[in-house]
C-alpha positions in Angstrom: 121.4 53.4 137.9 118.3 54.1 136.1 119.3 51.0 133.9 119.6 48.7 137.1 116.4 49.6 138.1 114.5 49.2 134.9 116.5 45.7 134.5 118.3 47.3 130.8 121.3 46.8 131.6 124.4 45.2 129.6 125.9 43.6 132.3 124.6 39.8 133.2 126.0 39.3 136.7 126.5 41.9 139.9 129.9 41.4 140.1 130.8 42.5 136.3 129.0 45.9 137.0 131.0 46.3 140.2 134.0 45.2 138.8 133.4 48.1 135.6 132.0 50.8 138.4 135.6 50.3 140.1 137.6 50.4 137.3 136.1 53.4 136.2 136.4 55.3 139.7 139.0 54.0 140.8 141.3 52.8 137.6 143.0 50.3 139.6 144.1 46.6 138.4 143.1 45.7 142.2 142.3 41.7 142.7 138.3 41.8 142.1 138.6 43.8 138.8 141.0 40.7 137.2 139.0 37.9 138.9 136.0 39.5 137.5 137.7 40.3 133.7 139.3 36.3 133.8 135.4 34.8 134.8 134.5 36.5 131.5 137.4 34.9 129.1 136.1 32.6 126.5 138.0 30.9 123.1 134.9 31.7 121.5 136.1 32.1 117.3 139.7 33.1 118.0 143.0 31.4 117.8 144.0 29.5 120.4 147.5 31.7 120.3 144.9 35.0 120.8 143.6 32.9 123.5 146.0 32.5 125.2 147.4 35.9 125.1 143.8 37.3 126.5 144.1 34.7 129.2 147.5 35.4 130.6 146.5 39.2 130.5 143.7 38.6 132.3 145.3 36.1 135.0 147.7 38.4 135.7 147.4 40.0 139.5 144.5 38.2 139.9 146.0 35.6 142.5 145.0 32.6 140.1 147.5 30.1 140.8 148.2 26.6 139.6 145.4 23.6 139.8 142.5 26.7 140.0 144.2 28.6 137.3 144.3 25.2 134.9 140.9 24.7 135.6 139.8 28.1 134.9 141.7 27.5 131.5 140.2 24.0 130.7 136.5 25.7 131.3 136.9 28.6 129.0 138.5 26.7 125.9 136.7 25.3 123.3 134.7 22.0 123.9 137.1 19.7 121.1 140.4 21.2 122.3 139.6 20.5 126.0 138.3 17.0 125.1 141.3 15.9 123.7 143.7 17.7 126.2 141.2 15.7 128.8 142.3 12.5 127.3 146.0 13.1 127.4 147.6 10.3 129.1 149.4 12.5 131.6 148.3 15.7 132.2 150.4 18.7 132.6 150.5 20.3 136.0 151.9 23.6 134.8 149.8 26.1 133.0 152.8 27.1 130.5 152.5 23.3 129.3 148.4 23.4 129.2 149.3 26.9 127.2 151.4 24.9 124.4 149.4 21.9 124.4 146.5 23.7 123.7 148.3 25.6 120.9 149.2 22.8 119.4 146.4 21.0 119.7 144.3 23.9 118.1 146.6 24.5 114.8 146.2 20.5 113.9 
C-alpha cells in the first residue's frame, strides 16, 4: 500500500493490481482475473506457436467469445503478421482459423 501511495509501484493500470490482490486472496480463476491476465498478452519476441498457447490460456473462462475474442487477438500480435492477416481476401470468422493462419504466416 505504501507503494501505491508513494506512486512505486510495478503495476501500470488499477485493474492489474486488483486483478493480482484477488488472485492472491482469493486464488480464484474468477472472470476479472482472466480479462485482466488476456489485456496484458502481447507476441512481443516469441513464436507465434508460444503465442498462441499464452493466448488460449489466458482466454480461457474469461467469457471472450468470437468477433471480440478475434479482435483481442489481431491487437496483441505482431504489427507484420496482423498486416498481412488484415489483407487476406476473406477473413476467418473463427479464432481456431485466425490461430493457424497466424502460425503460418509467422514461420514463412
Amino acid at each position: 500500500m505504501e507503494d501505491l501511495k508513494e506512486e512505486n509501484s510495478e503495476y501500470e493500470i488499477v485493474g492489474e493490481f486488483l486483478a493480482d490482490l484477488k488472485r492472491k486472496f482469493r486464488g480464484g480463476d474468477n472472470e476479472i482475473i482472466k480479462v485482466a491476465e488476456l489485456k496484458r498478452v502481447e507476441q512481443g519476441n516469441g513464436t507465434m506457436e508460444e503465442f498462441v498457447q499464452g493466448f488460449r490460456r489466458a482466454v480461457k473462462n474469461s467469457r471472450y467469445e468470437k468477433q471480440l475474442l478475434i479482435e483481442k487477438f489481431k491487437q496483441s500480435i505482431n504489427g507484420i503478421i496482423r498486416q498481412k492477416l488484415m489483407e487476406s481476401k476473406y477473413p476467418s470468422r473463427s479464432i481456431e482459423k485466425w490461430y493457424r493462419r497466424a502460425t503460418n504466416l509467422n514461420r514463412h
